[in-house]
N, C-alpha and C positions, 0 to 999 in steps of 0.2 A: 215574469219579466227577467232579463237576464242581467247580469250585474253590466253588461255595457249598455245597455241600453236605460238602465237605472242611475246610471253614470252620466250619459247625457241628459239626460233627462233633468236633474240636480243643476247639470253646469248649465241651462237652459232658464232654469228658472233663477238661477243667480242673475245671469246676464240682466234677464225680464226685471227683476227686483233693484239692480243698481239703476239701468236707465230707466224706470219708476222714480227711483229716489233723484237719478239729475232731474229730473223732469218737473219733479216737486219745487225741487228749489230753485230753478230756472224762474219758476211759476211766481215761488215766496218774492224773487227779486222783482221780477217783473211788475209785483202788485206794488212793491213800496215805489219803484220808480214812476209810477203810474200817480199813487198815494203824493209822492215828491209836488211832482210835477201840479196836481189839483192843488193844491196848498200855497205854489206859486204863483198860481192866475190867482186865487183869493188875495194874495199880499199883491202883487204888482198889476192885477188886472188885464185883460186880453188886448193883445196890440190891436191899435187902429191903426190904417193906415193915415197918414194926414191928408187935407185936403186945402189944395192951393187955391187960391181967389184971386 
């Protein structure tokens, strides 16, 4: 393998490895927001809509 080609190869997997890692944490946020949200229908319960008479 030739050192350029050794050379992309490295900067390829970096790339691979950060958007890995947003992705993770994209992921971490998304669960708590998710986590949030379940915890709020358990305290204030699921809208109904009203019904007129």
């Amino acid at each position: 393998m030739s050192k350029t080609s050794k050379k992309n190869a490295r900067k390829m997997l970096k790339k691979e490895s950060d958007e890995m890692e947003a992705l993770k944490q994209e992921l971490r946020q998304v669960k708590m927001e998710r986590d949030i949200l379940k915890k709020s229908l358990t305290l204030f319960g699921p809208l109904k809509p009203k019904i007129k008479r």
